[in-house]
N, C-alpha and C positions, 0 to 999 in steps of 0.2 A: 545338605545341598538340595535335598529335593528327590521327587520321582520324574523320570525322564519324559518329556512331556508325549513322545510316542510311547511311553506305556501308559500313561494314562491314557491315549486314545483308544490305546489297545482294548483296556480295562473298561472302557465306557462312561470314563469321568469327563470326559471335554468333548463336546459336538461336532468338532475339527480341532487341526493343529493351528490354527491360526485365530478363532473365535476369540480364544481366552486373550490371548496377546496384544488381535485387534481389537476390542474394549476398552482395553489401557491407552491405547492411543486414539480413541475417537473423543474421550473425557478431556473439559475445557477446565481448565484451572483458570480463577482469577488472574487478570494480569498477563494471559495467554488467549493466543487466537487472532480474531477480526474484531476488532471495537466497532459493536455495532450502534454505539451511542449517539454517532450523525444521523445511521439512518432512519433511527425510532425516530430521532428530534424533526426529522423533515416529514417524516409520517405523520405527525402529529402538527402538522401544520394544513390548513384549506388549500384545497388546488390553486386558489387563486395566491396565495404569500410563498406557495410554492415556485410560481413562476416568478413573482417578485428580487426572488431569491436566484433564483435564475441568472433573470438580465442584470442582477446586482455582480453577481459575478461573472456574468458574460462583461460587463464594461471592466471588471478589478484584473481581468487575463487580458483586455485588450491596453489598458494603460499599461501592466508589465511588460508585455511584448514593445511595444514602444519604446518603454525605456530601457530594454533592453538593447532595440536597434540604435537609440542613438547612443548609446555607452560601446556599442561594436563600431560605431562609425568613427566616436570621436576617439577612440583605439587604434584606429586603420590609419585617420589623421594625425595622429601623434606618431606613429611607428613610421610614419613615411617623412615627418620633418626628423624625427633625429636622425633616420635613416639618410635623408639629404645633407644634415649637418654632422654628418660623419666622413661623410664621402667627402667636403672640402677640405 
């Protein structure tokens, strides 16, 4: 099982009770963490394809958001005709 990890403080084998343990968990396993893959690939592009990249996707949120609102509209307009053809 082990020696009890306050006798090894005790003993002088670990710098704290938590050093050893915190270690194991600051270690990034492949497959684990933040995929930092976006943000090299945008580092690795000129300020200027940077901003490119930008208003490429400042227009790709403003097209979603549109089609978003008119898929809520034309939802609000269907719910209110069957909602009227229920009521006759």
């Amino acid at each position: 099982m082990g020696v009890p990890r306050y006798t090894r403080f005790m003993a002088g084998q670990e710098i704290s009770p938590k050093v050893e343990s915190g270690d194991r968990g600051i270690e990034q396993r492949p497959g684990t963490g933040v995929d930092r893959t976006l943000i090299h690939n945008m580092l690795m592009l000129t300020p200027a394809e940077r901003v490119q990249v930008l208003v490429a996707s400042a227009r790709n949120l403003a097209t979603l958001l549109a089609t978003i609102d008119r898929m809520r509209e034309r939802a609000i307009s269907f719910s209110s005709r069957i909602g009227s053809w229920m009521m006759t």
